[in-house]
C-alpha positions as CSV (number, residue, x, y, z in Angstrom):
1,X,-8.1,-5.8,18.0
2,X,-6.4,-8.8,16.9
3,X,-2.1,-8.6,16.9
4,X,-0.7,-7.3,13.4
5,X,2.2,-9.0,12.5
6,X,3.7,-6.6,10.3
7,X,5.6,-3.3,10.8
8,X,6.9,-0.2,7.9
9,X,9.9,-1.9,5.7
10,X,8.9,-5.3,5.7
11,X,9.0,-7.6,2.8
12,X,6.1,-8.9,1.8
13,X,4.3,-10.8,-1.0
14,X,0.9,-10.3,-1.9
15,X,-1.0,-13.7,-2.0
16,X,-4.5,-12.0,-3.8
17,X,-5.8,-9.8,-6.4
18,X,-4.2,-8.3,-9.0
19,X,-0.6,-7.4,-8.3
20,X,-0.9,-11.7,-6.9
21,X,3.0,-12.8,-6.5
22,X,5.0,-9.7,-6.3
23,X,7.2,-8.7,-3.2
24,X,7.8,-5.5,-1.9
25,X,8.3,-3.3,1.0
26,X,5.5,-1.6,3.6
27,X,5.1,1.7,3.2
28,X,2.3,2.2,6.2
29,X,0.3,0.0,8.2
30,X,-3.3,0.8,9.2
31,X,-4.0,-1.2,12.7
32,X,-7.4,0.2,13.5
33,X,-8.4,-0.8,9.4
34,X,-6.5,-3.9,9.0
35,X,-4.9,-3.0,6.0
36,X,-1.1,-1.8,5.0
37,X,-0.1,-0.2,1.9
38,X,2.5,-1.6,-0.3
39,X,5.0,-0.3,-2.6
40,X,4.3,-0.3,-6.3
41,X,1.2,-2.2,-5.4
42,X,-2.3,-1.4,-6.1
43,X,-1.9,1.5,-7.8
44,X,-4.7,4.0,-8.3
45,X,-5.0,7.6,-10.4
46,X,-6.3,10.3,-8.3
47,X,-7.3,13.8,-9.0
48,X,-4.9,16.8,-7.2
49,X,-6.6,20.3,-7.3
50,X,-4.0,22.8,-8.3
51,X,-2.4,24.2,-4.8
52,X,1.0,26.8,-4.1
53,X,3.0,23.9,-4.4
54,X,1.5,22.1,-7.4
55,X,0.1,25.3,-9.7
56,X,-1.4,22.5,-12.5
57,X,-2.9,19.8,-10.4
58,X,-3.8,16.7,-12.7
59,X,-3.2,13.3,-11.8
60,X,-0.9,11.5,-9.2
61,X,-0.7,7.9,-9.0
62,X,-0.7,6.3,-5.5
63,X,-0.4,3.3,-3.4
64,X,-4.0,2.1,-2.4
65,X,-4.2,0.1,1.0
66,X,-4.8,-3.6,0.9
67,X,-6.3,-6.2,3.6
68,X,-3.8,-7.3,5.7
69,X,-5.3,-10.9,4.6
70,X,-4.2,-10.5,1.1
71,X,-0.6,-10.4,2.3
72,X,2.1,-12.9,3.9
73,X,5.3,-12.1,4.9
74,X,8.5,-12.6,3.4
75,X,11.9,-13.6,5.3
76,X,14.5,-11.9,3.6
């Protein structure tokens, strides 16, 4: 496994794809995948099953994980 430069609360920018340009923090980093998931970036609807806590279900937006590749890091 190659070294991953980044670590939760870093800025970053993503370099690729859609959200291309904007800067925000790490929320999670996935070593074993080599992929970390941004704030606010790739953002995809998901279906939630009603449960105790949530008695309608619907749809929750979330943060999608992108290749570590697709982002640089930022000095603040």
């Amino acid at each position: 496994m190659a070294k991953f430069n980044f670590k939760k609360g870093d800025l970053v920018e993503i370099i690729a794809g859609d959200d291309r340009g904007t800067r925000a923090t790490v929320l999670a980093v996935l070593a074993k995948k080599n992929k970390v998931i941004v704030e606010g970036c790739k953002i995809a609807k998901k279906a939630v099953k009603p449960t105790e806590e949530n008695t309608k279900g619907g749809h929750v937006n979330k943060e999608m994980p992108i290749d570590a590749s697709n982002v640089r890091k930022v000095e603040a």
